[in-house]
N, C-alpha and C positions, 0 to 999 in steps of 0.2 A: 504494500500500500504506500502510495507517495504523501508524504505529507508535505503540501502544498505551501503552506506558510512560510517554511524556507526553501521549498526548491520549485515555486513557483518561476517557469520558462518560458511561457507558451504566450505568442499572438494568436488571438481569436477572432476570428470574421465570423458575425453573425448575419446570415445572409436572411434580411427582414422579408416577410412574405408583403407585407404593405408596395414595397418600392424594393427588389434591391437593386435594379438597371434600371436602363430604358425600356420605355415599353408602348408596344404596337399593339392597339384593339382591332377587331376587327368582324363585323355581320357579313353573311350573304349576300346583301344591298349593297356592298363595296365600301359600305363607309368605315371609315378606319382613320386613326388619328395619325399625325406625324411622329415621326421619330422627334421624342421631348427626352431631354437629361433628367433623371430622379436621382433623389438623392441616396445613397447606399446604404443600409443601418448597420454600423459598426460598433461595437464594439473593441477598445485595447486594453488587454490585461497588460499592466508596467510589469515587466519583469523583474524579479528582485534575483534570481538565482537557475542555474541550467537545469536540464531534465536530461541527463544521460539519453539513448534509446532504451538501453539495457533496462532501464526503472520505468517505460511506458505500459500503461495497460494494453493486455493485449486484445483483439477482435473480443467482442460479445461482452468484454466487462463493461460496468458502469461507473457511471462518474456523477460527485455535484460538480459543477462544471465554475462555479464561482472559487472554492478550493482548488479545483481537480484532484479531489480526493477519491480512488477509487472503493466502494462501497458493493455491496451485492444488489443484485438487479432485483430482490425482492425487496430491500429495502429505497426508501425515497430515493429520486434521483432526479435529474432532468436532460442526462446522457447517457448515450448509450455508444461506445465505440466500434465502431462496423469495419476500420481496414486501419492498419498500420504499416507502415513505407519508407519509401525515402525518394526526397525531392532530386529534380537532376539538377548538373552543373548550372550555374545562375552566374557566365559572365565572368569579374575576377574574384576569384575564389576567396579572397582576404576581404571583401568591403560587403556589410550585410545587403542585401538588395532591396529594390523597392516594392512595396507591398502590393501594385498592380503586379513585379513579376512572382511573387510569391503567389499571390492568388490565383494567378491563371498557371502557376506548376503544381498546385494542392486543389484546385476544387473539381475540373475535370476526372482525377480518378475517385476523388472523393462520392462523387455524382453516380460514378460506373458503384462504388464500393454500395453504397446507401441503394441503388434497385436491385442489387445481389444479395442484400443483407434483410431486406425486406421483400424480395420473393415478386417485386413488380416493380416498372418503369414510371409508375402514376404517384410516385412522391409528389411532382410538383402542381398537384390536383388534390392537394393533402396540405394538413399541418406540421408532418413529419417533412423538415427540413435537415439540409448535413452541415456543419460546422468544420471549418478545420482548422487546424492548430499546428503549429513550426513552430523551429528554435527560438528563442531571442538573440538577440545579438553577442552578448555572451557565449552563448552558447554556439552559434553561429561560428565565434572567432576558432571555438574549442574543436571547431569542425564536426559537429552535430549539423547534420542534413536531414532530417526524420521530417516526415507528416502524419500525422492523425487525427482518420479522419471518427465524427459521431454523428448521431441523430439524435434531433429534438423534437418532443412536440412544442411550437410557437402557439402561445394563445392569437385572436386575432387582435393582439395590439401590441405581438412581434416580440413579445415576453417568453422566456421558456418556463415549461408548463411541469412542477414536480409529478412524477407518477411511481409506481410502482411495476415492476414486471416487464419482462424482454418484449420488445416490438420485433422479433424476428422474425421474419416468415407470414407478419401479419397484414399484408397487403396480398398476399397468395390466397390469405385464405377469405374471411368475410369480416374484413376491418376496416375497409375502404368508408366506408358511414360514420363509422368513431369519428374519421380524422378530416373528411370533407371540406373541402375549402367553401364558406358562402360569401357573400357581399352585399353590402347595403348600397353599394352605388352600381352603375352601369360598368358593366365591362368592356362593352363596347363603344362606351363612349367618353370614359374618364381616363385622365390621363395616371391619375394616383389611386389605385383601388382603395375602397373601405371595404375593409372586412368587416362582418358579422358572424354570430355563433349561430349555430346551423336550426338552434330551436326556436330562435326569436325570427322579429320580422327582419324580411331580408328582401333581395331582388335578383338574387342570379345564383348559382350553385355550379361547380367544377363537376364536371362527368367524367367518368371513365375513360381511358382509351386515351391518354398524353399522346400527340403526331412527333415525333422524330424527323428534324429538317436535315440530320446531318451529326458532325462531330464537330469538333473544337476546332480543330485545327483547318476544315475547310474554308471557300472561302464563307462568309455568310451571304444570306439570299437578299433578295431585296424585298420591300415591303411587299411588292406587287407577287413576287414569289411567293411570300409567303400566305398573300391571303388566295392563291388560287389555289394551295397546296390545301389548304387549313378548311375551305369554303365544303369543300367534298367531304371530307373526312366529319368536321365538325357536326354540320348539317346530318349525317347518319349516325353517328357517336352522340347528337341530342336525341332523334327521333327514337334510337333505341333505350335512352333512360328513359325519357317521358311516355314512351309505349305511343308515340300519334306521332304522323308526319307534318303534319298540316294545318296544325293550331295555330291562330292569329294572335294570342297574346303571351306563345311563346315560342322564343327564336332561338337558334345559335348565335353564339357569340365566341369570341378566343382571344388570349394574347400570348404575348411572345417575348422573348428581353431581348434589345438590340445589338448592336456593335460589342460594347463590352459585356455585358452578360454570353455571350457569343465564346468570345475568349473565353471564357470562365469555365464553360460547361453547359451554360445555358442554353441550351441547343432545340428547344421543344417547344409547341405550342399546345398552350389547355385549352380547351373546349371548355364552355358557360353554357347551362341552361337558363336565358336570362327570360323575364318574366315583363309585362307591358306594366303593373303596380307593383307594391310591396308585397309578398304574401309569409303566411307563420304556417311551417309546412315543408313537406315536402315535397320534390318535382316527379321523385324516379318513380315511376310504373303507373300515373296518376290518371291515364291513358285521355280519353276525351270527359272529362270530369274537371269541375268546376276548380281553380286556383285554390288552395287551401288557403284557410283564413281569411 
């Protein structure tokens, strides 16, 4: 167990479900906003002391992630660590790097790590988001190259959420509704989502079936790519949660992260089942029946 008080090492990117790139909405109708800069929600733990690799938790432990004390997964937590690595060369080996190139050398496998760790691709249609974690500079000098990567459940005001119990394998099975991303705003038309909890009133809800544009490292698409890619896909991935093709007061909708979220991992677009008012409720299976609430 690491006790964190003195050998706390680690930078933490918390990658906010609110905002963490840019981001492209986008309906059927074509309408879709421009590429707008958001802001990223970060967190930095100050480093006071290194983390060896040797003293990392390995895959499947858990973590409080404000410590990084590791703790049993049956007890409180609000991490869970899914892949442990090591970052490649960054450049001159002696001068720490910059945190845009750390984050696009750790969150790409972290992303691959967190849908093999949860048993499905549709993290990012979920509250289960991945975090990762590098040396500090200290440690950096000491020639520690290590990543680790975790999952979180984010409340929707981008807080991690204490639970008890492994999230392994629970996106394979029927956990996808626990973790549900909803919205109180439009998805297809705001630039900054509000999130909402998926019991109260809301306007739009993440459906199954995240589209895959690509990887990291290709080039990225352009908007117009991506809403002819998304328009198909999205449009049968809503028809099939809401059980109707044809409903007038509710659509697909999607978004996407841009340029930098691109580099990072961010490679996918989610599908919305978005709604013409608010409703308290749910959308999946609701077939040709009234909005709930």
């Amino acid at each position: 167990m690491i006790d964190a008080r003195r050998a706390l090492g680690a930078a933490l990117t918390v990658l906010a479900l609110a905002a963490c790139t840019d981001q492209v909405a986008g309906r059927p109708a074509g309408v879709a906003s421009a590429l707008a800069p958001q802001p990223s929600g970060q967190i930095r733990i100050t480093p006071t002391a290194r983390i060896p690799a040797a003293q990392l938790p390995a895959a499947g432990k858990c973590l409080e992630s404000a410590s990084f004390r590791t703790v049993e997964c049956a007890s409180s937590h609000d991490a869970e660590v899914v892949a442990v690595g090591e970052l490649p060369a960054q450049g001159d080996p002696t001068s720490y790097p910059l945190e845009r190139d750390l984050r696009r050398a750790a969150l790409p496998p972290c992303r691959a790590a967190l849908a093999d760790h949860l048993g499905s691709t549709d993290s990012d249609a979920t509250r289960l988001q991945v975090w990762a974690f590098w040396p500090s500079p200290d440690g950096w000098a000491a020639g520690d190259r290590w990543r680790l990567c975790a999952v979180v459940e984010l409340s929707p005001d981008g807080k991690p959420v204490t639970r008890t119990g492994s999230v392994k394998g629970l996106l394979a099975a029927a956990g996808f509704g626990t973790f549900q991303l909803c919205s109180a705003g439009s998805p297809s038309a705001e630039q900054r989502l509000t999130l909402a909890p998926c019991d109260g009133p809301h306007l739009a809800e993440a459906v199954p079936g995240v589209l895959s544009l690509g990887k990291a490292g290709d080039p990225a698409p352009s908007e117009e790519q991506v809403n002819a890619a998304a328009k198909d896909h999205c449009t049968k991935a809503v028809a099939g949660y809401v059980g109707a093709a044809d409903r007038t007061d509710v659509f697909p909708a999607w978004r996407t992260s841009g340029a930098q979220g691109w580099s990072e991992g961010f490679t996918s677009a989610v599908c919305y089942a978005e709604a013409t008012r608010p409703f308290t409720g749910r959308l999946w299976g609701i077939g040709r029946n009234a909005l709930p609430g």
